[in-house]
N, CA, C and O atoms as a GROMACS GRO file, in nm:
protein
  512
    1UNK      N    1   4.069   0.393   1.673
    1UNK     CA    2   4.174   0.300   1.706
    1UNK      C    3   4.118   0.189   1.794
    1UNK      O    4   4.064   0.203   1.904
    2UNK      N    5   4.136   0.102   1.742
    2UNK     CA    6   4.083  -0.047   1.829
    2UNK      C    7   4.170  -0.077   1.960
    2UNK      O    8   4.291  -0.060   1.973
    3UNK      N    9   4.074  -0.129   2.058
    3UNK     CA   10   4.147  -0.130   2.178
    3UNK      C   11   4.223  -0.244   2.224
    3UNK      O   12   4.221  -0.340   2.146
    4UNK      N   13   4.295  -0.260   2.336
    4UNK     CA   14   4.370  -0.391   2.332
    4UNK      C   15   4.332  -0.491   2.359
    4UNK      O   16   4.390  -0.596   2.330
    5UNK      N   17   4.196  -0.479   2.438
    5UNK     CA   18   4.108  -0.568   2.458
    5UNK      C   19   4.027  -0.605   2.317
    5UNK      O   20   4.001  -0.725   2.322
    6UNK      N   21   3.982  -0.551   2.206
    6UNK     CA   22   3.996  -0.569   2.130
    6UNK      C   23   4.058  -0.620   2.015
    6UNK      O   24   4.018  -0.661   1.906
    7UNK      N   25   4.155  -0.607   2.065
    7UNK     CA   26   4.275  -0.654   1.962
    7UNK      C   27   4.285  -0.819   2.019
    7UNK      O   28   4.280  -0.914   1.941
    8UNK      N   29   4.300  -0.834   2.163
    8UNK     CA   30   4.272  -0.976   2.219
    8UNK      C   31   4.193  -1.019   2.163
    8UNK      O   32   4.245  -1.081   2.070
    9UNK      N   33   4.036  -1.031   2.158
    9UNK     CA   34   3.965  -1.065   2.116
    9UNK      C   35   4.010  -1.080   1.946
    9UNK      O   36   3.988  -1.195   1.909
   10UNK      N   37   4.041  -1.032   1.884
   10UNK     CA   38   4.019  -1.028   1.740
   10UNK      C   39   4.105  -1.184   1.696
   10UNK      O   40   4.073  -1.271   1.615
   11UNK      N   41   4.223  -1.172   1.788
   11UNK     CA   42   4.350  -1.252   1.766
   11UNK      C   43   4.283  -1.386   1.871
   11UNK      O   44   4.312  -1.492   1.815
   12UNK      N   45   4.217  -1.409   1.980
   12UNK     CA   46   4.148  -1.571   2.008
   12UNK      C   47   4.027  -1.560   1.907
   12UNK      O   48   4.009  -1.680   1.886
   13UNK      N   49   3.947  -1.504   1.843
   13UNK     CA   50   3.842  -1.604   1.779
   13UNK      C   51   3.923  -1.578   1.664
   13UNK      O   52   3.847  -1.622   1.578
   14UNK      N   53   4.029  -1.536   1.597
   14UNK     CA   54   4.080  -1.610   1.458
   14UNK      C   55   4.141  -1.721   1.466
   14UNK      O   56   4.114  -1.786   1.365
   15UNK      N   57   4.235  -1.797   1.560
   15UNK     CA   58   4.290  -1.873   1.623
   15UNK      C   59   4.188  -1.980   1.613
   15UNK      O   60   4.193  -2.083   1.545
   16UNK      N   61   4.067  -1.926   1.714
   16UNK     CA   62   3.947  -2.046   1.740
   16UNK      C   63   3.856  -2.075   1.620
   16UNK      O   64   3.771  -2.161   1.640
   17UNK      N   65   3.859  -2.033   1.528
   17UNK     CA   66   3.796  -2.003   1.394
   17UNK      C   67   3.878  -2.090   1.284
   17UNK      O   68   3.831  -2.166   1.200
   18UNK      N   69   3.989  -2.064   1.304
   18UNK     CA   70   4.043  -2.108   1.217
   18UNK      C   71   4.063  -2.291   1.235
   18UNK      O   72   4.034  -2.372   1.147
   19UNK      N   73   4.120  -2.326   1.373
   19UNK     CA   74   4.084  -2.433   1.448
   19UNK      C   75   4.004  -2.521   1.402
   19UNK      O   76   4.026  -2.633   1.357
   20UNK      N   77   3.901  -2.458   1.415
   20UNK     CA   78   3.732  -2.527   1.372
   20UNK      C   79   3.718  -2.576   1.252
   20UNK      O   80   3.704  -2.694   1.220
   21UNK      N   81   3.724  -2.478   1.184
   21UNK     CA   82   3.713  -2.463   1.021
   21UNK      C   83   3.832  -2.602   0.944
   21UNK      O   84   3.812  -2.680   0.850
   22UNK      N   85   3.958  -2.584   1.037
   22UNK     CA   86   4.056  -2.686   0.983
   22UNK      C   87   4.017  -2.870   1.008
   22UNK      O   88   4.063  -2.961   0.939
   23UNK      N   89   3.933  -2.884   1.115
   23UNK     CA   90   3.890  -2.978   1.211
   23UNK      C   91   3.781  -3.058   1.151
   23UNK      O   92   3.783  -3.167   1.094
   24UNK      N   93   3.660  -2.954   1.185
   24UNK     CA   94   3.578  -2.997   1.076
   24UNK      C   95   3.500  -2.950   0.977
   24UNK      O   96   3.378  -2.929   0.975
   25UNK      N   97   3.590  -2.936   0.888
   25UNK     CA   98   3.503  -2.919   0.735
   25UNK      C   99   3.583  -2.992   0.682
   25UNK      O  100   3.670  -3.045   0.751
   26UNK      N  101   3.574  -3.016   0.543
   26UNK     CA  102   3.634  -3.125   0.477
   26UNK      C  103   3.647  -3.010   0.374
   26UNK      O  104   3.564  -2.923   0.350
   27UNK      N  105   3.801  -3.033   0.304
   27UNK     CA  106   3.849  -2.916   0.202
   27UNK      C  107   3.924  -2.977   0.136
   27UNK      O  108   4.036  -3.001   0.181
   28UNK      N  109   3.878  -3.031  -0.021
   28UNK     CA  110   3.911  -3.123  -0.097
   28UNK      C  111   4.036  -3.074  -0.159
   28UNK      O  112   4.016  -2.988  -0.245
   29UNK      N  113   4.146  -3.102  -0.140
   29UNK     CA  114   4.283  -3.046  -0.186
   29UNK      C  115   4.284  -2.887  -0.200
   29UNK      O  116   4.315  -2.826  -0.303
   30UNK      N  117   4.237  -2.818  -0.055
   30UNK     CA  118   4.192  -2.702  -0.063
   30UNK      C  119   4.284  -2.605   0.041
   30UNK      O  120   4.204  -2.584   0.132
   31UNK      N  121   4.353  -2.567   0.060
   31UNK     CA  122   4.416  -2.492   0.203
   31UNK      C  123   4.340  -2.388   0.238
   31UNK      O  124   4.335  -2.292   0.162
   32UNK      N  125   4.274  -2.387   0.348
   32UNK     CA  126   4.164  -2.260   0.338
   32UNK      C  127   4.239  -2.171   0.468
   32UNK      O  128   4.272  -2.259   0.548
   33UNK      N  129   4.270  -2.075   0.509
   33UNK     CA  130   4.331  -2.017   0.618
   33UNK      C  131   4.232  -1.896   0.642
   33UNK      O  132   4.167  -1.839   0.554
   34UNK      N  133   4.234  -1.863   0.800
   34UNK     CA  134   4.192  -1.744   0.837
   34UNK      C  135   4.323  -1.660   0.834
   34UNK      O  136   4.422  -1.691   0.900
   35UNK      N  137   4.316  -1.534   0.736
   35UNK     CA  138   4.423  -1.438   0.743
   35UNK      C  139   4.405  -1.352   0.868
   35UNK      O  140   4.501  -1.336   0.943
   36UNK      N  141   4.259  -1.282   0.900
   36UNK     CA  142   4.253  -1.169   0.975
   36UNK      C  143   4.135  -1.188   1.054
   36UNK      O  144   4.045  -1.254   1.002
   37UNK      N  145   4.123  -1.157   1.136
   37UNK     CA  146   3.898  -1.095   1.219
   37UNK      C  147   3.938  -0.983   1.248
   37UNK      O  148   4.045  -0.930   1.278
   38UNK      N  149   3.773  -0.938   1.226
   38UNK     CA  150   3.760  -0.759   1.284
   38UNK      C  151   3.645  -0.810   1.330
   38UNK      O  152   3.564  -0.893   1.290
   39UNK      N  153   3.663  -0.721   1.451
   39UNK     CA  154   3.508  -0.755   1.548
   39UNK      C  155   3.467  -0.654   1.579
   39UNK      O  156   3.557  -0.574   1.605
   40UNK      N  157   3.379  -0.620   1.588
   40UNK     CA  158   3.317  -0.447   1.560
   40UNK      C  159   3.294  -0.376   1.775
   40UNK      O  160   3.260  -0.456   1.862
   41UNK      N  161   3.308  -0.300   1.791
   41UNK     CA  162   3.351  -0.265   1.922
   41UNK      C  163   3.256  -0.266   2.015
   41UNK      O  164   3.285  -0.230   2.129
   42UNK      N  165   3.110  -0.313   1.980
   42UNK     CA  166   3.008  -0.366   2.054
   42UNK      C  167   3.035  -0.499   2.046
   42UNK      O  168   2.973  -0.546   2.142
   43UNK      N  169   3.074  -0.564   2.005
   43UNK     CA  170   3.130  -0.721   2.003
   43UNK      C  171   2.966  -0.775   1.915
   43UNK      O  172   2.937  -0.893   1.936
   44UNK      N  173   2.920  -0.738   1.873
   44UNK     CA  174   2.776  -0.792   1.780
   44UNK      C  175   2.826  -0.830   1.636
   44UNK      O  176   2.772  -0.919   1.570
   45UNK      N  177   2.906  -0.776   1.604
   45UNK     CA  178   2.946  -0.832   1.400
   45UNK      C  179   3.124  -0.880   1.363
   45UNK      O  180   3.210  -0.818   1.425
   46UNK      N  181   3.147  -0.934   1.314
   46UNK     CA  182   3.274  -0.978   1.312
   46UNK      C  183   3.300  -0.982   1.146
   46UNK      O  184   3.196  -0.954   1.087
   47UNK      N  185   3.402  -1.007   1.063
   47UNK     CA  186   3.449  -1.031   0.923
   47UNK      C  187   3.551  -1.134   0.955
   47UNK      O  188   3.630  -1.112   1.047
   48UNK      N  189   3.556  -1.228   0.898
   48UNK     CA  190   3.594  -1.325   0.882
   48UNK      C  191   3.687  -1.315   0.761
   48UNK      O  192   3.652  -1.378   0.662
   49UNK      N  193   3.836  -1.221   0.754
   49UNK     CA  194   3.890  -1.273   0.620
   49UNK      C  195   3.997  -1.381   0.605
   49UNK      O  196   4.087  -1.419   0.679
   50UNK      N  197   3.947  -1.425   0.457
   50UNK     CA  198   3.988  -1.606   0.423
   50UNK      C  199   4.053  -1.626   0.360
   50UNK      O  200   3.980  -1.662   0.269
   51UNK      N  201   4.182  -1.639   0.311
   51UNK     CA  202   4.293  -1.678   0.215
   51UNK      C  203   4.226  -1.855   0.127
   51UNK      O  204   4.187  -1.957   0.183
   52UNK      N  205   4.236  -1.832   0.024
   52UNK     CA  206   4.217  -1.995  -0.072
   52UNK      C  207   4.284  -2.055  -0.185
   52UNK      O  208   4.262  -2.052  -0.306
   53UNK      N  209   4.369  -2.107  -0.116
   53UNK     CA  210   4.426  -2.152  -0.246
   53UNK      C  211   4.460  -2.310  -0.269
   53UNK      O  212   4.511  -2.377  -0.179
   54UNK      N  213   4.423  -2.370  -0.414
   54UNK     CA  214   4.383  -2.478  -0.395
   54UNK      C  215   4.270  -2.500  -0.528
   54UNK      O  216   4.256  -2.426  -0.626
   55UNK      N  217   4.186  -2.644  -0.491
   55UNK     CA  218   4.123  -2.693  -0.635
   55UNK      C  219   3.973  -2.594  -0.634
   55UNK      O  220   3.916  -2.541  -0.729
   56UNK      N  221   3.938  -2.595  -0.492
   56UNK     CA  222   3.765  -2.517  -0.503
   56UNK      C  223   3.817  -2.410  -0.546
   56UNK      O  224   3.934  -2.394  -0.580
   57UNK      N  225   3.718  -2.320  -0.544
   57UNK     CA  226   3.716  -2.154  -0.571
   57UNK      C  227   3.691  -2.137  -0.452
   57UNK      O  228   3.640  -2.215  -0.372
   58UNK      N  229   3.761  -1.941  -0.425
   58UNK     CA  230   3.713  -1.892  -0.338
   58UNK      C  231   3.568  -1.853  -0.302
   58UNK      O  232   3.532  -1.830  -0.187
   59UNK      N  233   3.491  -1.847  -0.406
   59UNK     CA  234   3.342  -1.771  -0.450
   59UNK      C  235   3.265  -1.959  -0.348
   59UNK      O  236   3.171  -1.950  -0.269
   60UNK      N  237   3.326  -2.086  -0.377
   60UNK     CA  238   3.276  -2.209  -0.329
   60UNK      C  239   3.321  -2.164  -0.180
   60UNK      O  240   3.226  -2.123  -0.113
   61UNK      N  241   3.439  -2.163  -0.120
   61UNK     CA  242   3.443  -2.196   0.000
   61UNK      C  243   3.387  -2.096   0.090
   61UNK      O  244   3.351  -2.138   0.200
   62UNK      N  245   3.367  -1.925   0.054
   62UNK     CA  246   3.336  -1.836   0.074
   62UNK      C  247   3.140  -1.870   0.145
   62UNK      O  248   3.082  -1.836   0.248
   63UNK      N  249   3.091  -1.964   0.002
   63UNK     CA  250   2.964  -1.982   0.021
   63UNK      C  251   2.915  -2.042   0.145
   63UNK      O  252   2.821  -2.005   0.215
   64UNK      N  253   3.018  -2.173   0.165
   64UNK     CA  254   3.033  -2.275   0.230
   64UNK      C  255   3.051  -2.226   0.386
   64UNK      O  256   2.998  -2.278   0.484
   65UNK      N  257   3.127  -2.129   0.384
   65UNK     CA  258   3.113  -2.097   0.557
   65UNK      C  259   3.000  -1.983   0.589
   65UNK      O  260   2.957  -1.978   0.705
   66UNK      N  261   2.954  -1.896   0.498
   66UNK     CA  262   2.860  -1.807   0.517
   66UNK      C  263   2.763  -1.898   0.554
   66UNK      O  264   2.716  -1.879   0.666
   67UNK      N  265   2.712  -2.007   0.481
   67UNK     CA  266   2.590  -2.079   0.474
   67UNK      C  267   2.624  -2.194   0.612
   67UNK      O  268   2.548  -2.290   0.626
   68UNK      N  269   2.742  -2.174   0.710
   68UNK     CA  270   2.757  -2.255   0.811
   68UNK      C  271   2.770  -2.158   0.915
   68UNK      O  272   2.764  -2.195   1.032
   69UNK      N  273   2.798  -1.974   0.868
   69UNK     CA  274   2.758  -1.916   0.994
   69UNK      C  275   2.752  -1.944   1.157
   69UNK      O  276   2.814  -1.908   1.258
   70UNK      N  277   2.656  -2.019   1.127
   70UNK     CA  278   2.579  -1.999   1.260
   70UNK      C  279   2.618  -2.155   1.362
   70UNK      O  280   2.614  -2.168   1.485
   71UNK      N  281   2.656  -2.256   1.255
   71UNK     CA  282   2.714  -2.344   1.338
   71UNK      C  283   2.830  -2.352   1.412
   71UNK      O  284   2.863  -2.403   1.518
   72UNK      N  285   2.920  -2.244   1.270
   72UNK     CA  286   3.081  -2.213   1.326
   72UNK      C  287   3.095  -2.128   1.465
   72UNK      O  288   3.180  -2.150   1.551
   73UNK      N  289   2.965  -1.993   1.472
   73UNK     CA  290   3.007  -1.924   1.572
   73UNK      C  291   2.894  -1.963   1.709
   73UNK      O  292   2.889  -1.884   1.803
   74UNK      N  293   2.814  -2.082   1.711
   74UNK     CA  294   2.786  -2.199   1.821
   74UNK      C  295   2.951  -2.239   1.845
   74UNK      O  296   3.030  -2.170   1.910
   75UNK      N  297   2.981  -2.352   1.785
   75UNK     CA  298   3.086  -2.400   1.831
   75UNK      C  299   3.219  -2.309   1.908
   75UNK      O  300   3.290  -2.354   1.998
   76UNK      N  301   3.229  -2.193   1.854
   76UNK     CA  302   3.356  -2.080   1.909
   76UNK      C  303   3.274  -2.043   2.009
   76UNK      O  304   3.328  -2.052   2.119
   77UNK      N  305   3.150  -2.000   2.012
   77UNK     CA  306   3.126  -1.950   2.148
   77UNK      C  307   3.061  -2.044   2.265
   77UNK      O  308   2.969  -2.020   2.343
   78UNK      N  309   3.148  -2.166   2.246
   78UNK     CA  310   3.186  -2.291   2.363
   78UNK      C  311   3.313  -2.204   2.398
   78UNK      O  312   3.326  -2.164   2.514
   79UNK      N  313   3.416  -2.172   2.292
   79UNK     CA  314   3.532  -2.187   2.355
   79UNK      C  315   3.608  -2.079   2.404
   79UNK      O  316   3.712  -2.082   2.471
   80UNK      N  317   3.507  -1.931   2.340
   80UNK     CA  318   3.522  -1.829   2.360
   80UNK      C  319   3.435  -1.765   2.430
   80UNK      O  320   3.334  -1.742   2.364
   81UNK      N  321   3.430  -1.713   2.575
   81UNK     CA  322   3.330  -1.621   2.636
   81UNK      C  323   3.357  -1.522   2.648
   81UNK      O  324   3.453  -1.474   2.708
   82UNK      N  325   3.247  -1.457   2.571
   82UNK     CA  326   3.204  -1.331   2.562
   82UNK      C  327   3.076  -1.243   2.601
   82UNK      O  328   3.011  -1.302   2.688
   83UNK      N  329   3.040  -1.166   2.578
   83UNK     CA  330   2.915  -1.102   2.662
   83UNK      C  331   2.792  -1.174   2.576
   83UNK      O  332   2.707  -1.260   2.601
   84UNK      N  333   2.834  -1.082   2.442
   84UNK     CA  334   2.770  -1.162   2.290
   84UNK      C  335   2.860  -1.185   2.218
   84UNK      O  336   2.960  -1.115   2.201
   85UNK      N  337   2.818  -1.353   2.136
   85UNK     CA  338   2.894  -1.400   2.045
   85UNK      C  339   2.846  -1.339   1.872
   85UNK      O  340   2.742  -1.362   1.811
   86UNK      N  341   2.954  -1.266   1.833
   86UNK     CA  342   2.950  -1.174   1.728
   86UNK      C  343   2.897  -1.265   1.603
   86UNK      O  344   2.929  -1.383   1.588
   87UNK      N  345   2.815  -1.198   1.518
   87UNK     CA  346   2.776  -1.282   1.425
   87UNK      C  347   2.866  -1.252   1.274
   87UNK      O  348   2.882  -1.143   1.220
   88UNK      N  349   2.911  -1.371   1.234
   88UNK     CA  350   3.043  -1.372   1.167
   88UNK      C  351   2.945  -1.366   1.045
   88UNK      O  352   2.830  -1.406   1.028
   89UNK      N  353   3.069  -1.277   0.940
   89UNK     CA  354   3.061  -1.286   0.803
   89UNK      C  355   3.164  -1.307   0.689
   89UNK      O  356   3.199  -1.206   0.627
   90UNK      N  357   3.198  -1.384   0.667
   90UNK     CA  358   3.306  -1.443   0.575
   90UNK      C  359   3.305  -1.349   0.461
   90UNK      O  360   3.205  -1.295   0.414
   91UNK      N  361   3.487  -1.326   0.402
   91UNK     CA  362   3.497  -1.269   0.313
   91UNK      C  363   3.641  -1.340   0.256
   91UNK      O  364   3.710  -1.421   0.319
   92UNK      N  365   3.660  -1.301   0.158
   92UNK     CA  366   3.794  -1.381   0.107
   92UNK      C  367   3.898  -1.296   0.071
   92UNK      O  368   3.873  -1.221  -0.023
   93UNK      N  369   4.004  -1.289   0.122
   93UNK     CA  370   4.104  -1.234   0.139
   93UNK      C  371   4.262  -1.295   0.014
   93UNK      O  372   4.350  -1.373   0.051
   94UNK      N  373   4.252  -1.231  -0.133
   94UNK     CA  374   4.333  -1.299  -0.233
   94UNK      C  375   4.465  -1.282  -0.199
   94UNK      O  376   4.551  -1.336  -0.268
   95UNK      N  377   4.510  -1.186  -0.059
   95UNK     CA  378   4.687  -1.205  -0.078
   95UNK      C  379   4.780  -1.309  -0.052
   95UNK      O  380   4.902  -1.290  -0.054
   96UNK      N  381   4.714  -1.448  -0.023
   96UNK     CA  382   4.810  -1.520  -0.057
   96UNK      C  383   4.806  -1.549  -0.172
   96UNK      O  384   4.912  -1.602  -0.207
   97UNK      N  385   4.712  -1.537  -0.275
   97UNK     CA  386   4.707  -1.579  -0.428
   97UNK      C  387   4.842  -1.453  -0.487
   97UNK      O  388   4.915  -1.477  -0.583
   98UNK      N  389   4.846  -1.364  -0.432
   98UNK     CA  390   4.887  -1.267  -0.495
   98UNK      C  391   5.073  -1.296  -0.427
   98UNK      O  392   5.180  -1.293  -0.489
   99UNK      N  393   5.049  -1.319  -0.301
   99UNK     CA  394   5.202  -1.303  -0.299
   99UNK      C  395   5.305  -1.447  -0.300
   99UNK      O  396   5.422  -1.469  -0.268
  100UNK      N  397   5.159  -1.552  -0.370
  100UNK     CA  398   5.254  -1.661  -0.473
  100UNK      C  399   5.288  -1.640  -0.629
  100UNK      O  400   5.386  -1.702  -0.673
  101UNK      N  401   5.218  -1.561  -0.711
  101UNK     CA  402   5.251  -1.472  -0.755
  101UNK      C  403   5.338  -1.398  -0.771
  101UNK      O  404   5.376  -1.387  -0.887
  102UNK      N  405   5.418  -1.304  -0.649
  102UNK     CA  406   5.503  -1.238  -0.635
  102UNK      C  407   5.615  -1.334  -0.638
  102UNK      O  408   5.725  -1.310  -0.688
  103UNK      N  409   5.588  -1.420  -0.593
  103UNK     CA  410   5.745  -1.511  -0.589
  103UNK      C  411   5.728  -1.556  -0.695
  103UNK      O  412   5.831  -1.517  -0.750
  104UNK      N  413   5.672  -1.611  -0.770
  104UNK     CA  414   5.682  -1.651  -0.905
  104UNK      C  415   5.741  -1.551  -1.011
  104UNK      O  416   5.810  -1.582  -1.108
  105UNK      N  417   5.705  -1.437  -0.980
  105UNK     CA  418   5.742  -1.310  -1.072
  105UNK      C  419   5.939  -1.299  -1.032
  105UNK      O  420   6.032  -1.319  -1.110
  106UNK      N  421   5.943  -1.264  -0.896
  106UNK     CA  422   6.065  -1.295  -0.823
  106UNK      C  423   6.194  -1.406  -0.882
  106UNK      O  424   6.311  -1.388  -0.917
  107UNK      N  425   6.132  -1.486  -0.876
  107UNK     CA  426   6.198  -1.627  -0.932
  107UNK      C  427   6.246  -1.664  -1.058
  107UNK      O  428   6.334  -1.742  -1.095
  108UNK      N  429   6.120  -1.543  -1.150
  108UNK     CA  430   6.087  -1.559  -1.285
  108UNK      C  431   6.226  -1.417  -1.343
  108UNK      O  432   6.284  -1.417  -1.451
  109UNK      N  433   6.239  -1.339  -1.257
  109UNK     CA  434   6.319  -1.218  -1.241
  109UNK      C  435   6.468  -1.247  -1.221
  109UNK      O  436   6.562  -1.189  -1.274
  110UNK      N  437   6.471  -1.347  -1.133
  110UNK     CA  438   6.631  -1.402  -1.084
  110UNK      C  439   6.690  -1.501  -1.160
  110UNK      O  440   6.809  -1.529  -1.151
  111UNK      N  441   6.591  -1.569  -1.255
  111UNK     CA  442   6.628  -1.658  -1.332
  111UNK      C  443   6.670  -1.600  -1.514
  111UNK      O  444   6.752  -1.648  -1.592
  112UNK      N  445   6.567  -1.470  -1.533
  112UNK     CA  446   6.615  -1.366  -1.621
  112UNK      C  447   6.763  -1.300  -1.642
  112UNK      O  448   6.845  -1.326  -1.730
  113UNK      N  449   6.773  -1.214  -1.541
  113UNK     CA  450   6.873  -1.126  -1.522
  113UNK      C  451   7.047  -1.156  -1.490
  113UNK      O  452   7.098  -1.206  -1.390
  114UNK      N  453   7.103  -1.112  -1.595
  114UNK     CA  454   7.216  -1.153  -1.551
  114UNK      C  455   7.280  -1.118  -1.455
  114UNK      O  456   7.272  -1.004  -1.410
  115UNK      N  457   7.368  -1.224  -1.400
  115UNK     CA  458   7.439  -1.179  -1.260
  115UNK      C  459   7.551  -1.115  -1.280
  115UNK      O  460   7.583  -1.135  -1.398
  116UNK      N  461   7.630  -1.047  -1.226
  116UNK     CA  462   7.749  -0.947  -1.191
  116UNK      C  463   7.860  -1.024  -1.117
  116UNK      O  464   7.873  -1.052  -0.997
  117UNK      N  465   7.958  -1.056  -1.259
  117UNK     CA  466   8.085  -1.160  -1.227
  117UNK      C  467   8.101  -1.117  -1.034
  117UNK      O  468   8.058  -1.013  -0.984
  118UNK      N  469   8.174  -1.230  -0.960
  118UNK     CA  470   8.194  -1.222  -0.878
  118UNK      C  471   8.343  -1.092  -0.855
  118UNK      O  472   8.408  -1.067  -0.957
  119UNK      N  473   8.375  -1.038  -0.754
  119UNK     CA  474   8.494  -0.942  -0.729
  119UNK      C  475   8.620  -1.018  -0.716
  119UNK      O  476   8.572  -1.127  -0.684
  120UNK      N  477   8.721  -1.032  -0.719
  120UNK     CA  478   8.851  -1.102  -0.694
  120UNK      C  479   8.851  -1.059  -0.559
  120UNK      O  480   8.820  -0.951  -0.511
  121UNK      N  481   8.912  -1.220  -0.481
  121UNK     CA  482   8.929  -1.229  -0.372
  121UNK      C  483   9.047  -1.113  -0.323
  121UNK      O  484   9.148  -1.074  -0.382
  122UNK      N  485   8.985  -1.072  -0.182
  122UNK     CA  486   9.024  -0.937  -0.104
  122UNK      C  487   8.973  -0.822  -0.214
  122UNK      O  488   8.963  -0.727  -0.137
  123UNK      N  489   8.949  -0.790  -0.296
  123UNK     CA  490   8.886  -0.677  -0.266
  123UNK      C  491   8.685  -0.672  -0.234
  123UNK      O  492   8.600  -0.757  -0.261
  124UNK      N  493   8.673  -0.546  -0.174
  124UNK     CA  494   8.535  -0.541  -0.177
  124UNK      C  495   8.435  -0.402  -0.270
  124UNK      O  496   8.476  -0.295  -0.315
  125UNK      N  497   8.367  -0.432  -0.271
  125UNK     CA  498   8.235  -0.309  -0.313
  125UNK      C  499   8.247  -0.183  -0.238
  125UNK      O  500   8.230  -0.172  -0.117
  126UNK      N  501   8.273  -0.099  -0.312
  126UNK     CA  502   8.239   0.026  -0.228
  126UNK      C  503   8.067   0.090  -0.170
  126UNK      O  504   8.025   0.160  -0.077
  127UNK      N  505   8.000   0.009  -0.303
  127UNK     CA  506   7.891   0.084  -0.292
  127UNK      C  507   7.784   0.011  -0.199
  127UNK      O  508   7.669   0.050  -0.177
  128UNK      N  509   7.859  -0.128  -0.137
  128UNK     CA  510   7.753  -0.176  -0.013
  128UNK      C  511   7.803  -0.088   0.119
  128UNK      O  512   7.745  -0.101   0.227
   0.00000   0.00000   0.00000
């Protein structure tokens, strides 16, 4: 079980991560979000997971911060002090692909199904 000091930590460098990443990189009609960090309990390794949705691929933007590593977690560890600044590894995280999706299915479901005439005024449902 991760500790609360831990849990602090996990929740300022996603915040400060995400910050950065929105600031400066350039993301060509791209929404890139930090969903989550896990920072491992020696504070030395971190996961970076990434929601993408948008014109790049995730497999592109995925590349794009692995291969900036080391600049992203310079810049956070200006803004974050820590004993050691954890060395980040990006991964991509599809549930927002999935739970636009779900609303689409949702939408696609409510627009299907027929509705259930309304009740005549004063009475009600027993079964709510």
């Amino acid at each position: 079980m991760a500790s609360r000091r831990l849990d602090k930590v996990n929740e300022v460098m996603k915040r400060e991560i995400s910050a950065f990443i929105q600031k400066d990189f350039e993301w060509s009609s791209t929404i890139v979000s930090i969903i989550d960090v896990k920072i491992t309990d020696d504070l030395r390794e971190g996961r970076v997971w990434v929601g993408v949705v948008g014109r790049m691929s995730p497999k592109q933007v995925i590349e794009k911060l692995n291969k900036s590593h080391g600049f992203i977690q310079k810049a956070v560890s200006r803004r974050v002090v820590l004993r050691c600044t954890p060395r980040l590894t990006f991964k991509h995280d599809n549930s927002a692909k999935r739970g636009v999706g779900l609303v689409h299915l949702m939408e696609e479901l409510d627009e299907t199904l027929t509705k259930a005439p309304p009740l005549p005024e004063g009475e009600f449902d027993p079964q709510i």
